[in-house]
C-alpha positions in Angstrom: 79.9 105.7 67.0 78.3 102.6 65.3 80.4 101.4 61.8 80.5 98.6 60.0 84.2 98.5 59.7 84.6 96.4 56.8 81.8 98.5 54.5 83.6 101.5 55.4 87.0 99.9 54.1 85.4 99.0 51.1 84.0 102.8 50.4 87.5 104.1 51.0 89.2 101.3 49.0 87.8 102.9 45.9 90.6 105.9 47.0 93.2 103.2 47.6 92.8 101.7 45.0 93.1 104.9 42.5 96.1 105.8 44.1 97.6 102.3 43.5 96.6 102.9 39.8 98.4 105.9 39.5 101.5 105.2 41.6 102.3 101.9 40.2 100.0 101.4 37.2 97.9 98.2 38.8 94.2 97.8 37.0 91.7 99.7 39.2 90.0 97.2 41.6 93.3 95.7 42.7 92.5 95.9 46.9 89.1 94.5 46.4 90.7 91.1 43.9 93.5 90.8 46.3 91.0 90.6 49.3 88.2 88.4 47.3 90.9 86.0 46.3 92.2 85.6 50.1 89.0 85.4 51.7 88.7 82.2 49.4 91.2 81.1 50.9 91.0 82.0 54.2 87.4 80.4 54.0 89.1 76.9 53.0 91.4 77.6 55.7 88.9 77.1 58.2 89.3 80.9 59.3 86.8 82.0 62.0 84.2 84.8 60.8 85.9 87.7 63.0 89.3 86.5 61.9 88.1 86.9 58.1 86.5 90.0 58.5 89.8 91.7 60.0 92.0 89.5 57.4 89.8 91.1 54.8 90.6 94.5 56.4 94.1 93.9 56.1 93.9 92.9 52.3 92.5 95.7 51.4 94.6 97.9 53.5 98.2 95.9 52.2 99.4 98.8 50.2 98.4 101.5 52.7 101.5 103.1 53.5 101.6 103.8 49.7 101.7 107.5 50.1 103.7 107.8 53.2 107.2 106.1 52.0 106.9 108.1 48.4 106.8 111.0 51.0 109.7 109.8 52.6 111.5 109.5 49.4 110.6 112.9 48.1 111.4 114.0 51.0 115.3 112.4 50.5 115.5 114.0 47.2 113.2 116.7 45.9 114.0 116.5 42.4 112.1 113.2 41.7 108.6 112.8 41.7 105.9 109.7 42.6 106.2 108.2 39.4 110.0 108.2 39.5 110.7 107.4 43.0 111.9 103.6 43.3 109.8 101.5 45.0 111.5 99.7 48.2 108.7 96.8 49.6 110.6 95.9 52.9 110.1 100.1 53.9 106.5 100.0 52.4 105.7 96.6 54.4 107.0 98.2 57.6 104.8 101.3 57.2 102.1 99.6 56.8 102.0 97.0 59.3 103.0 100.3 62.1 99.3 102.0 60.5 97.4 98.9 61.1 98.1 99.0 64.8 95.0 102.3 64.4 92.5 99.5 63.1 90.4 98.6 65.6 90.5 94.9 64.8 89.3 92.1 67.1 91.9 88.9 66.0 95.0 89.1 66.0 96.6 90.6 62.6 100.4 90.6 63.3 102.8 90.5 60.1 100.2 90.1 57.9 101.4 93.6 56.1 104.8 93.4 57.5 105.6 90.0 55.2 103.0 90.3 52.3 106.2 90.9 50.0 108.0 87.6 51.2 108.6 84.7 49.3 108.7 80.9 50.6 112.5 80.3 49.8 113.5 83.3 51.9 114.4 85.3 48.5 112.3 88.5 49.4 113.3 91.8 50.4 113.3 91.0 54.1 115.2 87.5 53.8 112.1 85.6 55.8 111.2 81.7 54.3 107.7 80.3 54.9 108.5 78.8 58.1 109.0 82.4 59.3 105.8 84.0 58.4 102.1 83.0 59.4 99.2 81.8 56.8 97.8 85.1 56.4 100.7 86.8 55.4 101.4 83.9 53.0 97.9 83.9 51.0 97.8 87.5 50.8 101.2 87.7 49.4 99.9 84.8 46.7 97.0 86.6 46.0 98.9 90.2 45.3 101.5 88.4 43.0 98.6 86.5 41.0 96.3 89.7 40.8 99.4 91.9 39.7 101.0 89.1 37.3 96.8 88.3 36.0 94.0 90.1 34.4 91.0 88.4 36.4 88.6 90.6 35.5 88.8 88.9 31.9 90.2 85.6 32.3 89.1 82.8 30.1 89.6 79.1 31.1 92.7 79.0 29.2 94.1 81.5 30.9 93.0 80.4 34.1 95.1 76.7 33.5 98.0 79.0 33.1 97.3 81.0 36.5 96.9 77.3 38.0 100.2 76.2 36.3 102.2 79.5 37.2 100.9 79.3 41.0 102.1 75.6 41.0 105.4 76.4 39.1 105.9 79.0 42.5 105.3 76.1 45.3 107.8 76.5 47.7 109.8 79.3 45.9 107.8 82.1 45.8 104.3 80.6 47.7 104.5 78.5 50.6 103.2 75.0 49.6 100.4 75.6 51.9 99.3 78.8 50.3 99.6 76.8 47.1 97.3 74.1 48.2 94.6 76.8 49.7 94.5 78.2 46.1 93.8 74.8 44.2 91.2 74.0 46.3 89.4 77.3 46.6 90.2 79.7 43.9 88.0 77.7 41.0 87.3 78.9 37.4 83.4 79.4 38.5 84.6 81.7 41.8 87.0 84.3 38.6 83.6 83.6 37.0 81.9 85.3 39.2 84.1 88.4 39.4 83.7 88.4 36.0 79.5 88.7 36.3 79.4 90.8 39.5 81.7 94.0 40.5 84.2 93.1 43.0 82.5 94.6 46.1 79.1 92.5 45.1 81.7 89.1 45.3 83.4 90.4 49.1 79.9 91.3 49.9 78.1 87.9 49.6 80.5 85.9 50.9 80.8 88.0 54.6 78.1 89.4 56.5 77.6 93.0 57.9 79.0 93.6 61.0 77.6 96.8 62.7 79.8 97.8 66.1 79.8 100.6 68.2 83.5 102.2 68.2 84.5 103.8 70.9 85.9 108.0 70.7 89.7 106.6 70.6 89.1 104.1 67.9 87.1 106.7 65.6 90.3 109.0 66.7 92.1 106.3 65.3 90.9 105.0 62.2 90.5 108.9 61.4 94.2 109.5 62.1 95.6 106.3 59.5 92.9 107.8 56.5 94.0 111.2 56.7 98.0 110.6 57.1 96.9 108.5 53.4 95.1 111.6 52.0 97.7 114.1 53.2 100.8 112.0 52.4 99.4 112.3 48.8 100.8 115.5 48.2 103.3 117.3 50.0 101.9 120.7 50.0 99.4 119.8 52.7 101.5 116.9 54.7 99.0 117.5 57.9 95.7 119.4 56.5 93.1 116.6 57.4 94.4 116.2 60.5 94.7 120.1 61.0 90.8 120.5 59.5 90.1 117.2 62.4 91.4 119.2 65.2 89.9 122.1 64.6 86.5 120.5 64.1 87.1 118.5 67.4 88.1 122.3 69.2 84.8 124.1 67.8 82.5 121.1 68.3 83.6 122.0 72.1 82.8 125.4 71.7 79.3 125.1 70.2 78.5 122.4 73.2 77.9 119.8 70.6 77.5 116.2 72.4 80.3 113.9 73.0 78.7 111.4 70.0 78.5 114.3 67.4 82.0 116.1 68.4 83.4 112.5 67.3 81.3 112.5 64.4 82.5 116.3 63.6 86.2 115.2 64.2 85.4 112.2 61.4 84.0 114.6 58.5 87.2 116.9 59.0 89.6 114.0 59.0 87.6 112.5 55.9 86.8 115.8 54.1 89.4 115.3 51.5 89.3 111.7 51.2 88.7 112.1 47.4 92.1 114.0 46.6 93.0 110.1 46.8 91.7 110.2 43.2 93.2 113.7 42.0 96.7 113.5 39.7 99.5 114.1 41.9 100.5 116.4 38.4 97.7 118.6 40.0 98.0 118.3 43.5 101.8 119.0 43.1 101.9 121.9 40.9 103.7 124.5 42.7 101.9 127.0 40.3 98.9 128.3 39.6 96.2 125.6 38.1 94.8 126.8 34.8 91.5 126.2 34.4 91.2 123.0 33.4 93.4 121.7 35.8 91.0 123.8 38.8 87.8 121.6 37.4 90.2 118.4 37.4 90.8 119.2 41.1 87.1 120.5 42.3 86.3 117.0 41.7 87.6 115.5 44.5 84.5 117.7 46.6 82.4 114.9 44.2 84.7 112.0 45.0 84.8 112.5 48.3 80.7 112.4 48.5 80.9 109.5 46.1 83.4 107.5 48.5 81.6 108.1 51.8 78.3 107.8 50.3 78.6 103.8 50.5 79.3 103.9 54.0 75.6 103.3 55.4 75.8 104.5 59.1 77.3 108.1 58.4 74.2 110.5 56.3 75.4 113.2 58.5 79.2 113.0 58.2 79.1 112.9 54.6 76.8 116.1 54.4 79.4 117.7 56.2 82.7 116.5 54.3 81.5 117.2 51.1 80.1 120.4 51.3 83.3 121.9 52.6 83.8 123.8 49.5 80.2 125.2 49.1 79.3 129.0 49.5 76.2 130.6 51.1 76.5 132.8 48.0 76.2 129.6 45.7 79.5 130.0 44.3 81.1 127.4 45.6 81.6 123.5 44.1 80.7 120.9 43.7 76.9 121.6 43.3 76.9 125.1 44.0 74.8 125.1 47.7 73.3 128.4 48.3 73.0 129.6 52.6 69.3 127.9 52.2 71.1 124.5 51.5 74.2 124.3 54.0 73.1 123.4 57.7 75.3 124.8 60.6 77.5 122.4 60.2 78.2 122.4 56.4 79.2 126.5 56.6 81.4 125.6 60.2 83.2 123.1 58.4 83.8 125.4 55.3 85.2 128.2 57.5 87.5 125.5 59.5 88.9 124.0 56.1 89.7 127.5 55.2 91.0 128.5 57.9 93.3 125.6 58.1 94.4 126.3 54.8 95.6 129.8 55.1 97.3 129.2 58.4 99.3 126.3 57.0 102.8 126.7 55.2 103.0 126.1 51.9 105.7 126.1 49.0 104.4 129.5 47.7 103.5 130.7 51.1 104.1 130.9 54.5 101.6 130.2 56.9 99.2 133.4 58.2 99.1 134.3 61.4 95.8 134.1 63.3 94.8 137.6 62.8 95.5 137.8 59.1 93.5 134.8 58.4 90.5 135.4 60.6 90.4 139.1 58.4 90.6 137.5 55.2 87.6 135.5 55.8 86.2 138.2 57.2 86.3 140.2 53.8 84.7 136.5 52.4 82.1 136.8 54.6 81.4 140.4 53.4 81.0 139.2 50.2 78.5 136.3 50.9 80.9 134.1 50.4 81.3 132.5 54.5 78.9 132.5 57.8 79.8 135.7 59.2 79.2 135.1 62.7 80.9 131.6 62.4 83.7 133.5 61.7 83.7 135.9 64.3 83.2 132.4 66.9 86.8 131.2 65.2 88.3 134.5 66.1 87.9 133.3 69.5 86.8 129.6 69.6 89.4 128.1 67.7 
């Protein structure tokens, strides 16, 4: 399957980012400033093109395992919540670095995640000094400090002496003095200009170029796997639903005799379908109740996000058809642009039935999972009403 890795990291960075925004109240953008402000340095470091392109992955990628150690502590104690939970950066760093082992990256990135929270003295969470961490953990650990501790989005000269003074003040304390000397002589007032004039993505964008690759099956399998743990770490009610919805794509692909390239392709849409829950409030996703209203529109939106997220990823017009119309009807009741059966293709209304499928055989906190039979005759009554492909479903009762 042919990607450009690093656009597609920038399209799901948008859901990285909104999660970072509500889990630890950074400025939304903060992936893309951390990864602009280290590929100016890894430039002036004399970085090789491949080895920036897959630094650049890992910068935006640093807080990945976000989701997954909240998890963990909910799962310790399930009387706090994400905003409460205490935020322990040696556990997160470990995470992390154990996802990016599914990137399909061509350099070598090792400990570049794992030691983004150490300082140069040796005073961070995991004890290691400077001489016991590589360059590209060090710059991207500069960068996260000085885009957390900086508003770069709106920094005047003045304040940009004081970011130059503050990083200096941190040479060989908290920066390595060779990180500190990458950032006087890259990271100029005319470069936090230019973030200022141009979105984030536009800066990454014209300093790397597009890199188109063909991906084998296991790598797709891969990246799939580290964005839907993400997504279904974010709440949970559905710890394993992408993957679940991935599976059972995969498994029906097989059964309709799709080809080896669009069975991958299939698998991606179900492992990406709820990518934009990334951007829903964990006060909705989490409700053990029943969502009023309001709070039902609030979450129908991730349908939109989801389309709005994979929509910048250039090499995938099919995929995204298919992940974002996982909620529409044949009836034309369904969200988010109410698609009547004239409007969904095959694979739109089989990934609709899957997704629903999935979800009423999964346990929940206000219900146990359904057995086979219970769910296939509950969308059966769907179908009845317009609402499903009828003979889809009948396929599942067998196929999947």
């Amino acid at each position: 399957m042919k990607l450009d890795l690093t656009d597609m990291l920038y399209a799901l960075s948008y859901a990285l980012d909104k999660v970072e925004t509500e889990l630890l109240g950074i400025d939304n953008g903060h992936g893309k400033r951390v990864a602009y402000l280290s590929l100016l340095m890894g430039k002036e470091a004399g970085f090789s093109e491949d080895e920036l392109r897959d630094f650049i992955g890992c910068c935006i990628l640093h807080d990945n395992a976000l989701t997954e150690f909240l998890h963990e502590e909910l799962e310790k104690n399930a009387a706090i919540d994400f905003n409460s939970a205490v935020f322990n950066e040696s556990r997160h760093s470990v995470i992390g670095e154990q996802n990016i082992s599914l990137m399909p990256f061509s350099t070598d990135v090792k400990d570049i995640i794992l030691y983004h929270h150490e300082n140069a003295d040796g005073s961070g969470s995991m004890g290691k000094n400077s001489s016991q961490t590589n360059l590209k953990s060090q710059i991207l650990h500069l960068a996260d400090i000085c885009e957390m501790k900086f508003r770069f989005n709106s920094m005047t000269e003045s304040e940009y002496r004081e970011l130059s003074d503050y990083v200096m003040s941190q040479s060989g304390k908290a920066f390595s003095n060779d990180a500190v000397k990458l950032f006087r002589q890259s990271v100029t007032f005319e470069n936090i200009k230019h973030l200022h004039e141009n979105s984030e993505l536009q800066c990454l964008k014209s300093e790397l170029k597009t890199n188109v690759l063909d991906y084998s099956d296991k790598e797709i399998h891969n990246i799939s796997m580290l964005f839907a743990k993400i997504v279904d770490y974010k709440s949970r009610f559905t710890r394993a639903h992408s993957m679940g919805v991935a599976a059972r794509a995969e498994k029906m692909a097989k059964f309709y005799g799709f080809s080896p390239e669009k069975t991958t392709r299939f698998y991606f849409a179900g492992a990406m379908h709820d990518i934009g829950k990334l951007a829903v409030s964990n006060d909705i996703l989490e409700k053990p109740d029943k969502l009023d209203l309001d709070e039902f529109d609030k979450m129908k939106n991730h349908a939109s996000a989801t389309r709005y997220i994979l929509s910048q990823i250039k090499e995938i017009p099919d995929i995204i058809e298919w992940a974002s119309n996982h909620h529409e009807k044949l009836n034309g009741k369904g969200y988010p642009k109410g698609l009547t059966a004239e409007d969904l293709s095959f694979e739109d209304r089989l990934m609709a039935c899957i997704d629903i499928y999935q979800a009423l055989t999964e346990k929940r906190p206000y219900k146990d999972g359904f057995p086979h039979e219970k769910a296939i005759g509950i969308m059966r009554d769907m179908a009845a009403r317009g609402e499903l492909d009828g003979k889809i479903v009948e396929d599942m009762e067998e196929g999947v």
